[in-house]
Each structure stands twice: as C-alpha cells, then as structure tokens.
KOLZA-558553 format. One record per residue: x, y, z of N, C-alpha, C in turn; residue in one letter. Coordinates in steps of 0.1 Angstrom, whole numbers, plus 2048, in hexadecimal, padded with zeros to 3 digits. Layout:
N
  n_xx  n_yy  n_zz  ca_xx  ca_yy  ca_zz  c_xx  c_yy  c_zz  residu
     X     Y     Z      X      Y      Z     X     Y     Z       A
...
end
This chain:
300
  n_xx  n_yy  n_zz  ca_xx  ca_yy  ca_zz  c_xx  c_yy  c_zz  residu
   04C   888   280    053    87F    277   05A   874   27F       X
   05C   867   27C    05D    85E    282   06B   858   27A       X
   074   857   281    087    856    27F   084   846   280       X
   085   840   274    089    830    277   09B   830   279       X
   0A0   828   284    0AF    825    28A   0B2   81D   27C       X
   0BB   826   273    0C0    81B    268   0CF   817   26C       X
   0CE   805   269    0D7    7FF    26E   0DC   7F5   266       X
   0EB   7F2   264    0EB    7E8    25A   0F2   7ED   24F       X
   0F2   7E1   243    0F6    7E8    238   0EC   7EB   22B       X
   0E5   7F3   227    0DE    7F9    21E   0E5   7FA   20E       X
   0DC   7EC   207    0E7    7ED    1F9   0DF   7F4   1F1       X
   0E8   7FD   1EA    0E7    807    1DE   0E9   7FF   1D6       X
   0D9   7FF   1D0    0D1    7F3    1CA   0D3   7F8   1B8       X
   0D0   7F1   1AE    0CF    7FA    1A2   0C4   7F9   19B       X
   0C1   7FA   191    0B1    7FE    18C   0B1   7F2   17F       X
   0AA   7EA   183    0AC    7E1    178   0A4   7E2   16B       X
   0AC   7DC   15B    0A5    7E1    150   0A1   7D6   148       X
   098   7D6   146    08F    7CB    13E   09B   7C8   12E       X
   095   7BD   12A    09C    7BC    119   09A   7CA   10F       X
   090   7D0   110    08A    7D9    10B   08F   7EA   111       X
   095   7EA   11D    09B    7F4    122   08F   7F9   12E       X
   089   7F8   130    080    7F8    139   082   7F3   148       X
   07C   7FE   150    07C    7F8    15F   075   7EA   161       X
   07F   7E4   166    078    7D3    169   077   7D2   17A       X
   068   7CF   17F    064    7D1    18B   063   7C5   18F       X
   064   7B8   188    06C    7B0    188   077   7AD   18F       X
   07F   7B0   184    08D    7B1    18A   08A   7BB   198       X
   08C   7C1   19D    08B    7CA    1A5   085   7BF   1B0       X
   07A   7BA   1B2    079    7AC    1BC   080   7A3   1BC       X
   08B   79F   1B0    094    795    1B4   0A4   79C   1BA       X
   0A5   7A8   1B7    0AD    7B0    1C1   0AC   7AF   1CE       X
   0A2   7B9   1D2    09F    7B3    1E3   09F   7A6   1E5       X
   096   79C   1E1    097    78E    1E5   0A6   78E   1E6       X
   0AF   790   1DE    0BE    78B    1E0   0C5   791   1EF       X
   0C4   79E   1EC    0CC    7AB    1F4   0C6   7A5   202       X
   0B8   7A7   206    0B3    7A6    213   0B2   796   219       X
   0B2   78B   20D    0B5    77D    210   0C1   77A   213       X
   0CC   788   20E    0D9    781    213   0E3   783   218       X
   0DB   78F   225    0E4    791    231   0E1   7A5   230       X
   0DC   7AA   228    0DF    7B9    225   0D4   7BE   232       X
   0D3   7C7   231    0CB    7CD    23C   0BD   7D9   233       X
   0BF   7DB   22A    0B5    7E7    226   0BA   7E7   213       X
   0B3   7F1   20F    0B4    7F3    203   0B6   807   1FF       X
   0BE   808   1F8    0BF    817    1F2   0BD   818   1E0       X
   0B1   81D   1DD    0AD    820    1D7   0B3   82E   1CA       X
   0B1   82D   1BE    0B4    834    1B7   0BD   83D   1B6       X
   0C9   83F   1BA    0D7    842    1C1   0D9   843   1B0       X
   0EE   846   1B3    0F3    843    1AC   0F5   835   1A9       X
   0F4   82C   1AC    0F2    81F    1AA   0E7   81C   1A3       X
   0DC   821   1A2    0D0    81D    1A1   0CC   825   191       X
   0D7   830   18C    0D8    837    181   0CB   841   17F       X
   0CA   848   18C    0BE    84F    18B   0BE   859   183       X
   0C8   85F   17E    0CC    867    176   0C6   866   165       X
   0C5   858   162    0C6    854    158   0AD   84E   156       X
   0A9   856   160    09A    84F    165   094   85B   162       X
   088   854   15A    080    861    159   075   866   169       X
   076   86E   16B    065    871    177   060   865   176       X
   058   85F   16E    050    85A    174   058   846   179       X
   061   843   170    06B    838    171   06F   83B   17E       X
   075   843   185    079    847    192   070   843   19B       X
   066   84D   199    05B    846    1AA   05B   83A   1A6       X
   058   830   199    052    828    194   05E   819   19C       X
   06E   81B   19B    075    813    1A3   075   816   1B1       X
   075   827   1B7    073    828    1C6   066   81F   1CE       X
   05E   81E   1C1    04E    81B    1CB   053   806   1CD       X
   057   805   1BE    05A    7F5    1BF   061   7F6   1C8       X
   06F   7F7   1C8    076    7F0    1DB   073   7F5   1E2       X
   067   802   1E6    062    800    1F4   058   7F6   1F7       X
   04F   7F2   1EC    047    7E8    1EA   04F   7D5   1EE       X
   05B   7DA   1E7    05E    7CC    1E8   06A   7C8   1F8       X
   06A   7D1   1F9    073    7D0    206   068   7D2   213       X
   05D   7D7   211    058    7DA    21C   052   7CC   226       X
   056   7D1   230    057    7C4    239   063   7BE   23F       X
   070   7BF   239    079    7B5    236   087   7BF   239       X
   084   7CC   234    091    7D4    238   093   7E3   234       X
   097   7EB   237    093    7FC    233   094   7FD   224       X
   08B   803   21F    088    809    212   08C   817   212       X
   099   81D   209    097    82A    20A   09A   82F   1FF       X
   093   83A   1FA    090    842    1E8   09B   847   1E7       X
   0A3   84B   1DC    0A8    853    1DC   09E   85E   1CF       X
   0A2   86B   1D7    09A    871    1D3   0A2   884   1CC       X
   0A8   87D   1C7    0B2    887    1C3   0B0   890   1B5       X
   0B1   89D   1B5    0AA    8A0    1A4   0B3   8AD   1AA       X
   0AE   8B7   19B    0B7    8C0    197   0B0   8CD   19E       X
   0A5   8CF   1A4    0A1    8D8    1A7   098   8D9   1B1       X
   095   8DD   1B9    08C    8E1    1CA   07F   8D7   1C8       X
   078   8DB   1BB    06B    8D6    1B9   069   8C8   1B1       X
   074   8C2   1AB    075    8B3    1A7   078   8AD   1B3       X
   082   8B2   1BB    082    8A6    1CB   07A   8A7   1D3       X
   071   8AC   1D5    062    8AF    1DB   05C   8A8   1D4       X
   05A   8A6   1C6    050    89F    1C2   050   88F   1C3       X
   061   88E   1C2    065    87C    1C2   063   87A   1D1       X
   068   883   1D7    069    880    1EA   057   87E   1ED       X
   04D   88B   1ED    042    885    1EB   038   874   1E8       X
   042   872   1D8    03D    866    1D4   040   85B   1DD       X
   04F   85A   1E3    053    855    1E7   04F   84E   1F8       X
   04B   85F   200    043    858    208   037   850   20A       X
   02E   854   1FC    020    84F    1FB   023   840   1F4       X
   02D   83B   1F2    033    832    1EF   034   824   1FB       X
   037   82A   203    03E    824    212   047   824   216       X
   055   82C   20F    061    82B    212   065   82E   21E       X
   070   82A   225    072    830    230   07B   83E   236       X
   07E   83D   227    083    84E    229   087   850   21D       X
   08F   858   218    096    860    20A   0A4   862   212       X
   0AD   860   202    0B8    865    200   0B9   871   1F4       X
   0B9   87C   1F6    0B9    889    1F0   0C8   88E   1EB       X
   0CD   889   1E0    0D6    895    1DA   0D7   8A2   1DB       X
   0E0   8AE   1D9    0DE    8BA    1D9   0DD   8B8   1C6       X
   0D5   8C3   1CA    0D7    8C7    1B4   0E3   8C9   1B5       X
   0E9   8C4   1A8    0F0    8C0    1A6   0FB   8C7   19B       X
   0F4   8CD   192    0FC    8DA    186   0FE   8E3   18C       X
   0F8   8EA   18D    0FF    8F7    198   100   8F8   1A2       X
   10E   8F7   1A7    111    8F5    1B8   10C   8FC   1BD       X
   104   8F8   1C9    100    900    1D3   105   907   1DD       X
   105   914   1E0    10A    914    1ED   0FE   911   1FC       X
   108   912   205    0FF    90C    212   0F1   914   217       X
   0F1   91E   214    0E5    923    212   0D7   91C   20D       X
   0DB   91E   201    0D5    915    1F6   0D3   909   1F8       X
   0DC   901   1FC    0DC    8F0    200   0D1   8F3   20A       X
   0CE   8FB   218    0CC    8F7    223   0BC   8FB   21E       X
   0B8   908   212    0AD    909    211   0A6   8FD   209       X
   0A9   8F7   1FF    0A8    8EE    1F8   0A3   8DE   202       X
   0AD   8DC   20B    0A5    8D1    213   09E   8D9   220       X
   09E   8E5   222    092    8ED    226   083   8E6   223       X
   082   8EA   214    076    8EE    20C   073   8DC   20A       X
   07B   8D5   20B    078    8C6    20A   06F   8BF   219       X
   074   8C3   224    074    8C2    22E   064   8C6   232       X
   063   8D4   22F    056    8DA    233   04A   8D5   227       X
   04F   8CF   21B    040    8C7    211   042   8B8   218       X
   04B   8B0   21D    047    8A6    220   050   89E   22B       X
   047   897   235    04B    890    242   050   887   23E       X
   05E   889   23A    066    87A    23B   073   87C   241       X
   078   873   245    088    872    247   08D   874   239       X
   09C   87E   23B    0A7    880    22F   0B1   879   230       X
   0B7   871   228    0C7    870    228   0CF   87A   21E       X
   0D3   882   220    0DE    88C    21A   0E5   888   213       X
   0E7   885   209    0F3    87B    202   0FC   888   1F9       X
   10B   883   204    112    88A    202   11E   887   1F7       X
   11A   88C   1ED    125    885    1E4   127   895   1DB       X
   131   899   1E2    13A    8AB    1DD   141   8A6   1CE       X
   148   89A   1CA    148    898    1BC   147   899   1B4       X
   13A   898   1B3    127    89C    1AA   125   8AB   1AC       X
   11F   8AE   1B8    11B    8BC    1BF   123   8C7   1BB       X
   12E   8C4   1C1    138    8CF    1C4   135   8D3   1D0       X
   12C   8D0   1DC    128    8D2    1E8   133   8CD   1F2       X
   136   8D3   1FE    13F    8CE    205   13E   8D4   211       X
   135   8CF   21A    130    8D1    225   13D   8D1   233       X
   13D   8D7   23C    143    8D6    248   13C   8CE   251       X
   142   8CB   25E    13B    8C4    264   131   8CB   26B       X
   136   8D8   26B    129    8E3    279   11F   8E5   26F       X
   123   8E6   260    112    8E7    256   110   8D8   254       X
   112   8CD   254    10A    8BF    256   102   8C0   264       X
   106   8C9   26C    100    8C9    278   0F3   8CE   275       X
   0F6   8DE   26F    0E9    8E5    26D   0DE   8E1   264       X
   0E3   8D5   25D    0DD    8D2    251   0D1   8C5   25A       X
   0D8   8C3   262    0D1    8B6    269   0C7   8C0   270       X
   0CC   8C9   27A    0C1    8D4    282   0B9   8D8   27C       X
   0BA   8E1   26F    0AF    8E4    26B   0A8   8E0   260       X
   0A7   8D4   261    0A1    8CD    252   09C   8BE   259       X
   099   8BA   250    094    8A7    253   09E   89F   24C       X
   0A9   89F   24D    0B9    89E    246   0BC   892   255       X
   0B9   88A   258    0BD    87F    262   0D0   87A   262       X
   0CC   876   257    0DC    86F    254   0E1   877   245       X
   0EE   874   248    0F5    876    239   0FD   868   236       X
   0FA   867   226    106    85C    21D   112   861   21D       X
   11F   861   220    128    863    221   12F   861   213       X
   12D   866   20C    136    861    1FA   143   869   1F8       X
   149   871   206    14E    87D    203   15E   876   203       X
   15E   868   20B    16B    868    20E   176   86D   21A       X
   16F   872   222    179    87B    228   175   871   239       X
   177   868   23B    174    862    247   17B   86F   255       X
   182   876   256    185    87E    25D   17B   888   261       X
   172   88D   258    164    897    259   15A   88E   25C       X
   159   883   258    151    875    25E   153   875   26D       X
   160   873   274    161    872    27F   15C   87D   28C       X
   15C   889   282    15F    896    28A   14D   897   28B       X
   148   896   281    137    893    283   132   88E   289       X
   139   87F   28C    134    874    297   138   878   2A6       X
   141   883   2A4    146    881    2B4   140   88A   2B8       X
   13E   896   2AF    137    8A6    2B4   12E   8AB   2B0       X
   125   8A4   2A8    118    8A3    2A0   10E   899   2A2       X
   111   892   2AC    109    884    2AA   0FB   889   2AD       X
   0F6   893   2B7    0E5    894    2B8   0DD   89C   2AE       X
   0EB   8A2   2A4    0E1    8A9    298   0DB   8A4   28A       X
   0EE   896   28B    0E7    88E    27A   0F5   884   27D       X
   0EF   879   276    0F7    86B    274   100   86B   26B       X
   10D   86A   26A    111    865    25D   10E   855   259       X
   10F   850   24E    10C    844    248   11D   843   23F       X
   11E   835   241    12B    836    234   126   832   227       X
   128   83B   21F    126    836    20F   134   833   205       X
   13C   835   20E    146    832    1FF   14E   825   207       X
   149   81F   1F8    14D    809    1F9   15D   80D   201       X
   168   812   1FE    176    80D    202   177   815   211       X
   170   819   215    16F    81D    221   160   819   22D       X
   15E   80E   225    155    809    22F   159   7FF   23C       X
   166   7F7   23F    16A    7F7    249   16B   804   254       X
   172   80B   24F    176    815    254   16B   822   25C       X
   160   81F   250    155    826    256   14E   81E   261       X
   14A   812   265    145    809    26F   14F   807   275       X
   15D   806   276    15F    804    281   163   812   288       X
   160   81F   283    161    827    287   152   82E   292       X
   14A   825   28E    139    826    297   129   82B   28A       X
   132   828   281    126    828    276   11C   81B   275       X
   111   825   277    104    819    27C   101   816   271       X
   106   819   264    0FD    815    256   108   815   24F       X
   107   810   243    10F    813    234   105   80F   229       X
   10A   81B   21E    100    818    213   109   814   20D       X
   10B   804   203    115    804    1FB   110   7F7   1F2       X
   113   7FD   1E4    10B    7F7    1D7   112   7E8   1D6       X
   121   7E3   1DA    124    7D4    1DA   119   7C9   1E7       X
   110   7D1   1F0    108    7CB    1F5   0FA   7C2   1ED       X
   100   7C7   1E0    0EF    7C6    1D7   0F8   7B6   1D1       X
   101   7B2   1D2    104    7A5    1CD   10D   79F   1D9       X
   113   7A3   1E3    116    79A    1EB   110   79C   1F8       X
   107   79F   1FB    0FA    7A0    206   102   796   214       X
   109   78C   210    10B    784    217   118   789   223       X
   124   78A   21A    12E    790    21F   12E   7A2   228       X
   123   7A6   21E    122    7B5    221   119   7B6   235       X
   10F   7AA   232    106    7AA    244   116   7A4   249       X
   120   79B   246    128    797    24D   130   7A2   252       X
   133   7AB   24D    13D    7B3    251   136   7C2   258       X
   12D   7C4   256    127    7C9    260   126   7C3   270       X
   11F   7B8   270    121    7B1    27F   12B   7AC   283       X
   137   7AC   27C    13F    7AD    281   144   7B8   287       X
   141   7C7   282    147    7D2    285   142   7D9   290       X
   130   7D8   28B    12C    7E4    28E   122   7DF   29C       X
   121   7CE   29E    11A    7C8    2A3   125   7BC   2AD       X
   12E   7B6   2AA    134    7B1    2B5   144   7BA   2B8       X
   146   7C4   2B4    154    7C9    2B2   161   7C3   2B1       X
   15F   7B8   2A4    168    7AA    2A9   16F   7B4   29D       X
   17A   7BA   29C    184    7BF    291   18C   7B4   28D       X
   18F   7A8   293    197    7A0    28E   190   798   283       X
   186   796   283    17C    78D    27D   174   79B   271       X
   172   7AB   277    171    7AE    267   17E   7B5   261       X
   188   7B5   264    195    7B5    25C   196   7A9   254       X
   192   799   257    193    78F    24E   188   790   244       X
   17D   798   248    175    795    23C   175   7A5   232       X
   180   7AE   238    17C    7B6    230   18B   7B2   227       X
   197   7AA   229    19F    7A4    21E   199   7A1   216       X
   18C   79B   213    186    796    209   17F   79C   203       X
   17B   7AA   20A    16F    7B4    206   172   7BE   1FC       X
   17E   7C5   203    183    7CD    1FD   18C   7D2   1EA       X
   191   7C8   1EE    197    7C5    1DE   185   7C6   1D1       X
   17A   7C1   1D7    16F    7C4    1D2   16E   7D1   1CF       X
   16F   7D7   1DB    16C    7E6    1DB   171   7F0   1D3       X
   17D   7EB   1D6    189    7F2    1CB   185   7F4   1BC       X
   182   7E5   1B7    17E    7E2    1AF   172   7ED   1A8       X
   16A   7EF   1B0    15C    7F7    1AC   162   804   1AA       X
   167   807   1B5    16B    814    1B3   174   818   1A7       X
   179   813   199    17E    812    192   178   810   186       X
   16C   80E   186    161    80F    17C   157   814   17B       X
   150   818   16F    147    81D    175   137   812   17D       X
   135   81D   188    130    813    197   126   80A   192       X
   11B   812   189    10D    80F    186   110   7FE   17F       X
   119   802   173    11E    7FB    16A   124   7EC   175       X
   12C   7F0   17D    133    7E7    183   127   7DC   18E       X
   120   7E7   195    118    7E2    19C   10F   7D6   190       X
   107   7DA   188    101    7D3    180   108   7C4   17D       X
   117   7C8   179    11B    7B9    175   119   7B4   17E       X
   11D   7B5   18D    11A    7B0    199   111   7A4   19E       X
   107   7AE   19B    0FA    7AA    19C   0FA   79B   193       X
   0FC   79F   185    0FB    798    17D   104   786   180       X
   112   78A   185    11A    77F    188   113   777   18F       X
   109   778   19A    105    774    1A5   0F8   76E   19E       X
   0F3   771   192    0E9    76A    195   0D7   771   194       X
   0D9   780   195    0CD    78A    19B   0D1   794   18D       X
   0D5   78F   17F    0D1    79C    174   0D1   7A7   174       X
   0D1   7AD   172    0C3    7BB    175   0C6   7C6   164       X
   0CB   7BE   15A    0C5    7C6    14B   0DC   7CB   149       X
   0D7   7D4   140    0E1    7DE    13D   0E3   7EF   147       X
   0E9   7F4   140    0E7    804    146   0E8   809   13A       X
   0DD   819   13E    0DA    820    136   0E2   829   12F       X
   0E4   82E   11F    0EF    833    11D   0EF   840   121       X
   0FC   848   124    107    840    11D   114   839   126       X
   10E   834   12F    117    82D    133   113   821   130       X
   11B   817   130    120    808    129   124   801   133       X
   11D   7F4   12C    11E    7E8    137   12D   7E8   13C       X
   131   7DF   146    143    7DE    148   143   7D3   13D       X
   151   7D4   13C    155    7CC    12B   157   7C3   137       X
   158   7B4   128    158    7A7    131   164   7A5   138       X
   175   7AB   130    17D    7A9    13A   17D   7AE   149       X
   175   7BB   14A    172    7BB    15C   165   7B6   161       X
   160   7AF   156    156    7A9    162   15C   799   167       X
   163   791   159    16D    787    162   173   78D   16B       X
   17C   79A   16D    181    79B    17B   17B   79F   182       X
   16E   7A2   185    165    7A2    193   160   793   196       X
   15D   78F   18D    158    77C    18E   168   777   195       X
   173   779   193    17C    778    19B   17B   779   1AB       X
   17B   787   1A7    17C    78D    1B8   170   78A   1C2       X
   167   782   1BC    159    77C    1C2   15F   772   1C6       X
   166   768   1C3    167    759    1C0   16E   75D   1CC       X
   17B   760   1CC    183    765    1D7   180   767   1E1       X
   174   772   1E4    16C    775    1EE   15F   767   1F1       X
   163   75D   1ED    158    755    1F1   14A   755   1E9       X
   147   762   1E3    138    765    1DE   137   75B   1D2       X
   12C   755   1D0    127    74C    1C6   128   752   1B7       X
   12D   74D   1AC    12D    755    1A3   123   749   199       X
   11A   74F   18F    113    747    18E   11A   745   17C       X
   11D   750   177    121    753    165   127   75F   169       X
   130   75D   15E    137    76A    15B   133   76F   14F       X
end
C-alpha cells in the first residue's frame, strides 16, 4: 500500500443537487475548480458535509468517483466511505479505489456503538478486502465511540487506518497522539474552531468544510502556520477566520456550508430533507462575516 504525505488543507466538500434533486456532476467540477483554484490543497469527499447519509449506494460512489475524477492531477481526492455496516464500507471503499481516490475516510457504524473490539475488527475486515489508505474519522458525537490515545495507536498498527479526522474536540488527546503516537497514525484537525490550534500544534492536514468557499484564506493560514511558523501573521488571519467558524458551528454544517458555497458564487442546489436550507436571515449573516473576512460575496 502506498501512504500519499497528506498536506494542507483538505475541504469537506458537499454533494451538489441539480433543480430536480439529483446529483449534479457538474456542479461537483465547478467545486474543485473553485476549492483547488483557490489556494485549498485536496478535496474530502462524502463526509458529513457532503450529506452521505442522506445518498443512495449507488449516488455515493457516483459523487466519490466525480471528485476523484475531477481533482485528479491538481490535489488529493479522498472518499468518504462510511456506512452502517462491515459489508457497505467495503463495497464504497472498493468502489472508491477503482475510482482513483487517494484514500477513504471511513466512519464507524454508527447506530449501535461499538465497542473497541468491534471498531478494530470492522476496519480489520476493510483493510484485508482492499489496498488503500484509511482516515478514521473520529467524530464520538455521532458514534458514541471514544478512542484513547494507546487504541488510536492500535488502530493505526493493525489496520490500514494512516490518519485520523479529529471531530472529537479534545485538542489535549490530539497532542498526546502527536507526541507518543506519531509512527503508528496521524492525527488531522477536523473541527473548524480549532483549526488554529490544531496547526500550530504540528497538524500536517485539516479537513474543514469553510475551505469549500474561502479556499483563499484557508491555503493562507495554513502557510502561515504549518509552513513558515509566522504565529503573528496566522493570529491576524485567523481574527478574521474564526468568527466564520463559530458561525458554522451553530448551524446546521451541511446547510451552512452550502449557503457558503452559494455566497461565493459556486451553488451547489439545496439539501436533502429533512434538513433545510439556512433561512435567509443567517445566510445575510455569513455574507457578512465573508465581507469582513475579505472573501468576495457574489449575492446573498
């Protein structure tokens, strides 16, 4: 198996929907063109962002295969490949490699909490049907899973589990990973209001869904962090970043991210019910906190 060094910031992309409610693969090429034209580093695939939840089998591979297709060349493509049971993430992870992706992000099933046993057989049995890199996406919220750092370790040893998304929050078990875990698995920061804090802590990646509309600011504050270690210069730009993030985090993300998208210029439809567009009084206040932040707002 062949570990591509993921580096950068990786936006948690969303799944765009035609007038008709339909996957637009379309849309989905003017995504990347945006994200990877505008400073981002990679693309993440069918996530919570991406409302995989809400995708049938075959709509799933059917957006995993488009952004590996349309990123390929230009910047990491990675599936998420997350489902409710041993033998649906095998089959998207599968699709996914014959796709070209460059790795998968794997959920744990998700209804009935697993215990560690069960989690480690589960990306076991993924691991041994197919050669790809895993991102572990750790989001205990959802799960109910709540890993230690010495089982992130094991999870990296004995599995094809490379890195984990961090959605957990706890930058303290982030750190204790990085300092005493580094040769068995990566952490990645995934949660937006701690993405300062995860790069300048030595986080070589972040997956975060406000990359998918400000591409620009998001590569800026990475090289500033993770790339010249200038903290005076990304403290100025995360004054501007943050109050965003906040923002997201206070809605629902899919929904939020989408208006995003939309402010800027790059559409990408409605979301599927039953969640609901953001009403227009918070999508004026995100076209706000854009303007603020410098980002081009095209309509509100």
């Amino acid at each position: 198996m062949t570990n591509p060094e993921l580096k950068g910031i990786l936006a948690a992309v969303v799944t765009p929907f035609d007038a008709d409610g339909n996957v637009d693969i379309a849309g989905i090429e003017r995504q990347v063109d945006h994200i990877l034209g505008g400073g981002a580093h990679g693309v993440v695939a069918t996530g919570s962002t991406g409302e995989f939840y809400a995708l049938s089998m075959e709509e799933h591979k059917t957006v995993n295969a488009a952004y590996a297709k349309a990123a390929k060349g230009r910047g990491f493509a990675i599936a998420g490949t997350g489902a409710l049971t041993t033998e649906a993430a095998i089959e998207l992870t599968e699709a996914a490699a014959e796709a070209g992706s460059d790795a998968v992000m794997t959920l744990p099933p998700y209804y009935d909490t697993l215990n560690f046993e069960e989690l480690l057989a589960h990306y076991k049995a993924i691991s041994e049907a197919v050669d790809i890199p895993i991102m572990y996406y750790n989001l205990p919220s959802v799960t109910g899973v709540e890993l230690t750092p010495s089982q992130f370790a094991e999870l990296g040893r004995e599995t094809n589990v490379v890195w984990y998304k961090d959605t957990g929050g706890d930058v303290t078990k982030m750190a204790t990973v990085m300092i005493d875990h580094s040769e068995d698995i990566t952490p990645l920061n995934g949660w937006d209001t701690l993405t300062f804090e995860g790069l300048a802590l030595g986080a070589k990646a972040g997956v975060w869904g406000g990359a998918s509309f400000m591409p620009g600011l998001a590569g800026e504050l990475y090289q500033a962090l993770a790339v010249d270690r200038d903290l005076d210069r990304g403290r100025d730009l995360w004054k501007l970043i943050n109050p965003i993030c906040v923002f997201l985090e206070q809605h629902n993300y899919a929904a939020a991210i989408k208006a995003g998208v939309s402010l800027v210029g790059v559409d990408a439809g409605g979301t599927r019910r039953p969640v609901q567009p953001l009403a227009q009084e918070h999508r004026d206040e995100l076209a706000a906190l854009l303007r603020a932040a410098g980002v081009d707002v095209v309509s509100n």
